[in-house]
LOKOL-286749 format. One record per residue (C-alpha): residue number from 1; residue in three letters; x, y, z. Coordinates in steps of 0.05 Angstrom, whole numbers, plus 5000, padded with zeros to 4 digits. Each point is the difference from the previous one (the first is absolute). Layout:
# residues N
+-------+-------+------+------+------+
! lumdo ! vexmi !   xx !   yy !   zz !
+-------+-------+------+------+------+
!   NUM !   ALA !    X !    Y !    Z !
...
+-------+-------+------+------+------+
***
This chain:
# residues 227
+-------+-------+------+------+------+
! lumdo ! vexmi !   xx !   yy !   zz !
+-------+-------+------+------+------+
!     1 !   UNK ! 4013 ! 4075 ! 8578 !
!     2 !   UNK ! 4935 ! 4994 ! 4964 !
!     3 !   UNK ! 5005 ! 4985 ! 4923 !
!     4 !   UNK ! 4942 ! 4982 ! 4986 !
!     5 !   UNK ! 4925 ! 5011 ! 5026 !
!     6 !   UNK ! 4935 ! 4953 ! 4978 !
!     7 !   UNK ! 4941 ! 5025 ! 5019 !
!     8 !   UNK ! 4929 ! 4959 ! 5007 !
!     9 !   UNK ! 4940 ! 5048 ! 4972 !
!    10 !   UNK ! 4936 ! 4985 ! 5030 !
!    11 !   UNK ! 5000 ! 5047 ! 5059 !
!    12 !   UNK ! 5072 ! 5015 ! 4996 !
!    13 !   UNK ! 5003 ! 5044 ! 4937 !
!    14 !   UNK ! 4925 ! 5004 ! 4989 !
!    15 !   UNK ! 4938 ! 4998 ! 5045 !
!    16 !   UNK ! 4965 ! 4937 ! 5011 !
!    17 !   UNK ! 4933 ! 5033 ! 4978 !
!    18 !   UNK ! 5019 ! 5007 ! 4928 !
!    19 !   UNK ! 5023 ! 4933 ! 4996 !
!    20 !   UNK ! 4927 ! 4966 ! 5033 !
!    21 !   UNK ! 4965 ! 5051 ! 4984 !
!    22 !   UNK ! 5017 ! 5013 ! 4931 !
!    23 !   UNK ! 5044 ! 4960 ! 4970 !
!    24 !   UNK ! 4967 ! 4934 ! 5025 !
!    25 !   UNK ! 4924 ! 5013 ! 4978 !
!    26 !   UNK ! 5029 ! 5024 ! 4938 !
!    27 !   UNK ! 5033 ! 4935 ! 4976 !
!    28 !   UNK ! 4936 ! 4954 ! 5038 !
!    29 !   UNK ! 4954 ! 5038 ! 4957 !
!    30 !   UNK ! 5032 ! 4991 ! 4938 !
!    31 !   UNK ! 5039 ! 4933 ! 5010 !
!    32 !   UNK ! 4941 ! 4960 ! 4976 !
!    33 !   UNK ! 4992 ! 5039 ! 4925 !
!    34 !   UNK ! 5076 ! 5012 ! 4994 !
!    35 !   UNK ! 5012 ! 4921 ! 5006 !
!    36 !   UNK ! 4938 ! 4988 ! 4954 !
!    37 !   UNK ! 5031 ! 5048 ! 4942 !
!    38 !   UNK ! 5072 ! 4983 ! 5021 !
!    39 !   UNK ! 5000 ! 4927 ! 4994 !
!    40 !   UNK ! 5037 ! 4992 ! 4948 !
!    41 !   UNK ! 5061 ! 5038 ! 5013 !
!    42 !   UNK ! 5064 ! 4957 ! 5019 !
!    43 !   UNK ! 5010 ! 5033 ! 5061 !
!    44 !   UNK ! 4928 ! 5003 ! 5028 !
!    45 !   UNK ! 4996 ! 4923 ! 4979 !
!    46 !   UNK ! 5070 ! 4990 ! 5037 !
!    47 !   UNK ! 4978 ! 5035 ! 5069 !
!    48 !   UNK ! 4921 ! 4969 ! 4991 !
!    49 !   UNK ! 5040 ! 4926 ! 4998 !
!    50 !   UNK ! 5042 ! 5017 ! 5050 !
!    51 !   UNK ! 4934 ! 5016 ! 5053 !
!    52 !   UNK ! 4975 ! 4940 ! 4980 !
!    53 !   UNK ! 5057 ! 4965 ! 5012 !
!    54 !   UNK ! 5019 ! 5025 ! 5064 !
!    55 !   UNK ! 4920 ! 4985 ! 5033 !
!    56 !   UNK ! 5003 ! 4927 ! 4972 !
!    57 !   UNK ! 4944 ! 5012 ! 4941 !
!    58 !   UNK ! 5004 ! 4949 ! 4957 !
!    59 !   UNK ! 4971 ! 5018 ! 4927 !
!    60 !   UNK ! 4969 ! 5057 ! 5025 !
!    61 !   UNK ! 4955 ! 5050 ! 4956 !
!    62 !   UNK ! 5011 ! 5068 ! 4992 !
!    63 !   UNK ! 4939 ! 5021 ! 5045 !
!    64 !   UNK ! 5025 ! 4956 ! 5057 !
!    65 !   UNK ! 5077 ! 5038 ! 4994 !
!    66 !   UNK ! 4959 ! 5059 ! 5003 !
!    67 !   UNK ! 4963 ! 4984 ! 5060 !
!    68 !   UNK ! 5064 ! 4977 ! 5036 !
!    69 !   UNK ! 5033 ! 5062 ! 4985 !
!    70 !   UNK ! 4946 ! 5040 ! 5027 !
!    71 !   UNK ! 5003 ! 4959 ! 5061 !
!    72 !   UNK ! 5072 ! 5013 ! 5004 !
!    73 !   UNK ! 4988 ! 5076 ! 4994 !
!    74 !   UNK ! 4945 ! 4993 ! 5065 !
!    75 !   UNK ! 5051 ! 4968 ! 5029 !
!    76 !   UNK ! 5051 ! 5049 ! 4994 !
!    77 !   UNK ! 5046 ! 4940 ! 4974 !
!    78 !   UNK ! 5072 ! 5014 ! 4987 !
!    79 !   UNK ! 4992 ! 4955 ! 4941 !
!    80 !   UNK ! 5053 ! 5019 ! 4941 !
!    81 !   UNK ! 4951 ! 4979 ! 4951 !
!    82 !   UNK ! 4944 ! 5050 ! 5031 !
!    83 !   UNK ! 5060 ! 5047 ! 5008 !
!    84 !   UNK ! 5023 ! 5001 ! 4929 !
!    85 !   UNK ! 4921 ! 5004 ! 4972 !
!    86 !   UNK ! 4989 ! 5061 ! 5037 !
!    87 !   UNK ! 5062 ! 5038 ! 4977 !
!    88 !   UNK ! 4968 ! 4984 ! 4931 !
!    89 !   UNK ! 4943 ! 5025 ! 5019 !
!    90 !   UNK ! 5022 ! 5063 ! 5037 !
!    91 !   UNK ! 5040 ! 5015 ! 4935 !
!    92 !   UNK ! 4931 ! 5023 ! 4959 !
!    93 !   UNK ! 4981 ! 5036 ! 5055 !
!    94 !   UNK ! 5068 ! 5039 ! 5011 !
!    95 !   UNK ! 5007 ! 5014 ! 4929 !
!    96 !   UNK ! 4929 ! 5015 ! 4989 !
!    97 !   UNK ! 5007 ! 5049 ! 5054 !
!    98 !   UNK ! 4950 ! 4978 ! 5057 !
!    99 !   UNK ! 5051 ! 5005 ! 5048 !
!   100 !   UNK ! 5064 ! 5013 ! 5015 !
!   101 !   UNK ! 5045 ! 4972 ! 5054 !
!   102 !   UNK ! 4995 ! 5032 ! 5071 !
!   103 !   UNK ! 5070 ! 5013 ! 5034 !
!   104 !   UNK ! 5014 ! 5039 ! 5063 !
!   105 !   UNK ! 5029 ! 5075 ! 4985 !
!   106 !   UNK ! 5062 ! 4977 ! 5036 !
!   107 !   UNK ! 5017 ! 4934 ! 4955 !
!   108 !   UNK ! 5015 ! 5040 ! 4935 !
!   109 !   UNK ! 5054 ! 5049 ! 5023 !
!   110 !   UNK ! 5034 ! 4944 ! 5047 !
!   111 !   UNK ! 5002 ! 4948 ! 4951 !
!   112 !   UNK ! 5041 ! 5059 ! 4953 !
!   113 !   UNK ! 5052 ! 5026 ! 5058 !
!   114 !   UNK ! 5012 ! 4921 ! 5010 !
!   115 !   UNK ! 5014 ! 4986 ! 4924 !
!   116 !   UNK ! 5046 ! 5059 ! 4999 !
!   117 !   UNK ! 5039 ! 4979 ! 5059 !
!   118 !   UNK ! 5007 ! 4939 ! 4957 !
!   119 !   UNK ! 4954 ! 4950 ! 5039 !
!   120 !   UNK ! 4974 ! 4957 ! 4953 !
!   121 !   UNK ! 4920 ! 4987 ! 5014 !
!   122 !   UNK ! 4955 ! 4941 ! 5003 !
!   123 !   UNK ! 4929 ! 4986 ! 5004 !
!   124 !   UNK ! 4978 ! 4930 ! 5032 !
!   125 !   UNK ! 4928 ! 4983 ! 4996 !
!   126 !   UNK ! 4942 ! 4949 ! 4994 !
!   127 !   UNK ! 4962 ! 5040 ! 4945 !
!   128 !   UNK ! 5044 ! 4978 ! 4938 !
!   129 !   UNK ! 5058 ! 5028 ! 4968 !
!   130 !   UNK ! 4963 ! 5039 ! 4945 !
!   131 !   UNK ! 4947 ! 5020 ! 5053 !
!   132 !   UNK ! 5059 ! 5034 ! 5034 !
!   133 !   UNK ! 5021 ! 5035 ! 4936 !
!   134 !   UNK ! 4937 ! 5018 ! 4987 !
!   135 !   UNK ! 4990 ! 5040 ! 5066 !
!   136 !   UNK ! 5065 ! 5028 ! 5007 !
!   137 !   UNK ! 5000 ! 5019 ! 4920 !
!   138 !   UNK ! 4922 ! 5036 ! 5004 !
!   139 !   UNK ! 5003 ! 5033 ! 5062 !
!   140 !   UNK ! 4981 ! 5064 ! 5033 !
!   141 !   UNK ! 5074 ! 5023 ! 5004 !
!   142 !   UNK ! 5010 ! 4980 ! 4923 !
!   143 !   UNK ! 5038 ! 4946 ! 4977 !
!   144 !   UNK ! 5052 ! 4970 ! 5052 !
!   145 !   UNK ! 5020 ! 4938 ! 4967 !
!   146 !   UNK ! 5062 ! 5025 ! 4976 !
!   147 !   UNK ! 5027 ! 5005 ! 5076 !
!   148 !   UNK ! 4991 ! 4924 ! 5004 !
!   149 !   UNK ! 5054 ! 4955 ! 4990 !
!   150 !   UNK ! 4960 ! 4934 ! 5019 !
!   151 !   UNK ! 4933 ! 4966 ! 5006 !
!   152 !   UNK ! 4981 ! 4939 ! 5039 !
!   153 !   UNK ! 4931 ! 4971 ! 5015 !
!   154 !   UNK ! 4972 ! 4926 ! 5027 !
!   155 !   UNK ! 5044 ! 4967 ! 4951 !
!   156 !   UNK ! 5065 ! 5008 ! 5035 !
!   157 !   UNK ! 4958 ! 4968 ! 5054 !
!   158 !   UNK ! 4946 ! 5030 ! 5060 !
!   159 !   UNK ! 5022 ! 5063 ! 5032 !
!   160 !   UNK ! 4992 ! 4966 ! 5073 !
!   161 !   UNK ! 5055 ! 4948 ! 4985 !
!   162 !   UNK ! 5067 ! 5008 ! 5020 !
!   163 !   UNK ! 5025 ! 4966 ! 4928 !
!   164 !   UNK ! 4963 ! 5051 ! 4958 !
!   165 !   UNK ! 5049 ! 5056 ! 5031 !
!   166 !   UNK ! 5067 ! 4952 ! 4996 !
!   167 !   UNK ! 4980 ! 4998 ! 4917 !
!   168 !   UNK ! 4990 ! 5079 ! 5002 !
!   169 !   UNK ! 5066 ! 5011 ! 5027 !
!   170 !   UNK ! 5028 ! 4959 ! 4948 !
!   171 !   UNK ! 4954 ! 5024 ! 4945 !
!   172 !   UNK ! 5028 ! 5066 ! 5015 !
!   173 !   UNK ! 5070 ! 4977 ! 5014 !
!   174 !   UNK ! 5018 ! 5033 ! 5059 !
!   175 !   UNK ! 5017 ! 4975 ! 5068 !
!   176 !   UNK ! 4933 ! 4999 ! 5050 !
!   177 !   UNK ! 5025 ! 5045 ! 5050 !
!   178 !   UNK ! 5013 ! 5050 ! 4944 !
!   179 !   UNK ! 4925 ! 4997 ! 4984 !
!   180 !   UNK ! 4937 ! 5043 ! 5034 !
!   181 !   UNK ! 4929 ! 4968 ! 4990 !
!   182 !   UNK ! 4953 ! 5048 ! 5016 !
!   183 !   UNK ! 4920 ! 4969 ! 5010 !
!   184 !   UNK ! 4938 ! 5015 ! 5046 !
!   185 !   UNK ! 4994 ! 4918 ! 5029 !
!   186 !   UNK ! 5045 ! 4989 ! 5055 !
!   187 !   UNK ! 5000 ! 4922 ! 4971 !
!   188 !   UNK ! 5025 ! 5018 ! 4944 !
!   189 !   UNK ! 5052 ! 5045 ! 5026 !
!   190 !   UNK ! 5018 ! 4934 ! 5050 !
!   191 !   UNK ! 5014 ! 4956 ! 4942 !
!   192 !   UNK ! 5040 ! 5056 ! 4963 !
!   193 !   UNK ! 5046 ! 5012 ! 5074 !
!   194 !   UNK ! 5003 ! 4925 ! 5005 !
!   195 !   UNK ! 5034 ! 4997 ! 4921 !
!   196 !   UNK ! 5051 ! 5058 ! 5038 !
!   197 !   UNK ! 4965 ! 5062 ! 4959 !
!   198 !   UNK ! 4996 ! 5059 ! 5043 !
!   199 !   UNK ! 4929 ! 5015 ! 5009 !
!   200 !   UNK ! 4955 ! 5064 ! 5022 !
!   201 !   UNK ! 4929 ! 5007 ! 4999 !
!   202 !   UNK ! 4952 ! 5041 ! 4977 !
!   203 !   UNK ! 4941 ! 5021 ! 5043 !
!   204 !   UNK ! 4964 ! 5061 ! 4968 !
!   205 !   UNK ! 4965 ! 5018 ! 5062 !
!   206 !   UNK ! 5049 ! 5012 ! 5052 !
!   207 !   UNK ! 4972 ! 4976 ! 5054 !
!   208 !   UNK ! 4996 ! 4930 ! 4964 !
!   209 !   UNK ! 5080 ! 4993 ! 5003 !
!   210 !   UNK ! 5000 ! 4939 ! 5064 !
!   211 !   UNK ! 5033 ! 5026 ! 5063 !
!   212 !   UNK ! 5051 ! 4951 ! 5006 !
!   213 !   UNK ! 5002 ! 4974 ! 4927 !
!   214 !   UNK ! 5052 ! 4952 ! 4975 !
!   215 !   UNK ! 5020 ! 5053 ! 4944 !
!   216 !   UNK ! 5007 ! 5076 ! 4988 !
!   217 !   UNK ! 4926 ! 5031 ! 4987 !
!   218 !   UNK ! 4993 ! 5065 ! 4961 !
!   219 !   UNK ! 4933 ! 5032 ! 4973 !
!   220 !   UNK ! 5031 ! 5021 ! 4931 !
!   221 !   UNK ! 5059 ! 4991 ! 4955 !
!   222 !   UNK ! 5023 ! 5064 ! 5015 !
!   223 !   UNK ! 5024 ! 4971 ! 5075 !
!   224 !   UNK ! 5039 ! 4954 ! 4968 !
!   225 !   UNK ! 5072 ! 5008 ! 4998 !
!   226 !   UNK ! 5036 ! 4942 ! 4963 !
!   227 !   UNK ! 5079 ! 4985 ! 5025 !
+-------+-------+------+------+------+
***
């Protein structure tokens, strides 16, 4: 029987189109002053050392971090530095109220008939832990975050690598079979299956759900039945 459920968010609990076409230009556009004004701050000086680090810069100036972030974000790099810049970023807006996090009408009143059949909930994603909280806690079906249990981003590893689910499952403390993993990327769902999670995916259009797919395909949380 299920126990527990984590659940990936880009395209799973929220369209793609508020992440890229929101979320993203939000943090690009501001990335460059925030770091400017931001500098100083241990944890902005923690995550600017740490892109550095990880792209081999050796003494490099602030401008140059910059411009490797921004390259990053072109990129669409799953970079936990770029990751954990952006959720800093996002923050101002959230709270300033420029947006609030998009999640499908069916999410919200799933997520609550799971916690009160005593399923505990996760979220696993590459935007970073606080970006999750951030979403979740501003969004357009209020505040969720007390229905979470957990949060895991890039730091328990990359969410197409069989490892990063084997942590998860201990993270969480429950044997793998006893855990649901719920995401949009059938490689991701693969590496989840391969740790021994039970797996379904998501595929908001119907008619995206493969014919012959490797695991249960449902267009909304509201299919899903957990046991």
């Amino acid at each position: 029987m299920i126990k527990a459920i984590v659940t990936d968010i880009e395209g799973t609990t929220s369209s793609i189109s508020f992440v890229k076409d929101v979320l993203f230009p939000y943090a690009r556009k501001h990335l460059p002053a925030f770091v400017v004004t931001h500098a100083d701050k241990p944890e902005v000086q923690h995550w600017l050392h740490e892109a550095a680090r990880e792209d081999g810069l050796v003494s490099a100036s602030l401008q140059e971090v910059i411009g490797l972030l921004l390259r990053w974000t072109d990129e669409d790099r799953k970079a936990t530095p770029l990751k954990a810049l952006q959720g800093l970023i996002w923050d101002e807006g959230y709270r300033s109220g420029e947006f609030r996090g998009h999640v499908y009408h069916d999410v919200a009143e799933n997520l609550q008939k799971w916690k009160r059949q005593q399923i505990a909930l996760y979220v696993y994603s590459s935007g970073s832990v606080a970006a999750q909280k951030l979403l979740f806690g501003h969004s357009d079906a209020g505040d969720l975050t007390p229905l979470f249990t957990g949060y895991f981003d890039t730091e328990i590893g990359a969410k197409r690598e069989v490892d990063s689910y084997r942590r998860i499952a201990v993270a969480i403390g429950l044997p793998a079979e006893d855990i649901l993993f719920l995401s949009d990327i059938v490689e991701e769902l693969d590496a989840a299956r391969a740790a021994g999670l039970r797996t379904t995916l998501l595929a908001r259009a119907p008619s995206d759900c493969p014919a012959a797919g490797a695991h249960p395909c449902v267009a909304d949380f509201s299919s899903i039945t957990p046991d």
